[in-house]
N, C-alpha and C positions, 0 to 999 in steps of 0.2 A: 504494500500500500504506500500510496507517496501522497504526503501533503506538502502543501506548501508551509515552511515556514519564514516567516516574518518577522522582522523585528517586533516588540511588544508594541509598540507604536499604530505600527499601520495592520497588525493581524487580526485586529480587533472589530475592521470594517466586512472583512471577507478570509473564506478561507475555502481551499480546494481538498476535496480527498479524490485520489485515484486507485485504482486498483486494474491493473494488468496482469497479464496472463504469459508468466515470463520463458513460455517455451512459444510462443507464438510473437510477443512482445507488443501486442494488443490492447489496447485497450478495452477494458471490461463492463466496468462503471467507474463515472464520476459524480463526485457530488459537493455543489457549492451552496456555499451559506455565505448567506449577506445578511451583517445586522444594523438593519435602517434604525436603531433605536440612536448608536454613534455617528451615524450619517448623518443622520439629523443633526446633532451635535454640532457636525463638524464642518457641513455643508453650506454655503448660500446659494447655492442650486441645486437641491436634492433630486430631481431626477439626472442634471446629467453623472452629479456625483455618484449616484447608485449606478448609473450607466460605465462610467469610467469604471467601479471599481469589480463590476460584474466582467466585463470586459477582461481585466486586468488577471481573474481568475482565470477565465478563459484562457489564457496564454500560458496558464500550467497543463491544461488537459492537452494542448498540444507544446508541453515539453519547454516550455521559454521560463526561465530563470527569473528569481523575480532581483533587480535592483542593477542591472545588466552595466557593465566597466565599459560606457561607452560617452562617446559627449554628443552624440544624435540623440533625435527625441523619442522617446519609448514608452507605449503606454503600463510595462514593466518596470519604470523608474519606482522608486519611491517618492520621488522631487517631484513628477509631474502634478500639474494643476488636474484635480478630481472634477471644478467646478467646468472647466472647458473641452480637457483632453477624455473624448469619449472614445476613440476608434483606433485601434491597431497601425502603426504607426510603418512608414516605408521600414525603418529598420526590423520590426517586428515580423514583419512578412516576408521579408528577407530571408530571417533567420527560420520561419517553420518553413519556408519553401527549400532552404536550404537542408534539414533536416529528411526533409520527404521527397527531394528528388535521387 
């Protein structure tokens, strides 16, 4: 099973669990949790903030690291703005296409 972990900071908005199937290396189920109770919190645009950070999960089920040693923009950052950055980023796409070709 792989989850994602997070510093104490930002794991508290979302978290991924996966679980593959390591003779086929498959994914099996995933399952993310979003807790809008911190979003709220922390947001002044709570849907794109829950968008961003649903997102953000997302990019575990396909394998993307969260907090990525890069200076391009990623919706994997920990830095990125939650309140505008909703969508999987050129680097992001990059890197799961680069994974899967």
């Amino acid at each position: 099973v792989y989850s994602s972990a997070a510093s104490d900071v930002y794991k508290r908005q979302g978290l991924t669990s996966q679980t593959y199937n390591s003779s086929t290396g498959y994914t099996t189920k995933f399952t993310i949790k979003v807790n809008a109770r911190t979003i709220s919190a922390d947001a002044t645009n709570f849907n794109n903030f829950a968008k961003s950070t649903v997102t953000h999960e997302f990019g575990h089920v396909f394998w993307l690291c969260d907090d990525p040693n890069t200076s391009k923009s990623s919706i994997m950052k920990y830095s990125r703005n939650r309140n505008s950055m909703t969508a999987p980023q050129t680097f992001d796409v990059d890197n799961v296409n680069a994974k899967y070709d």
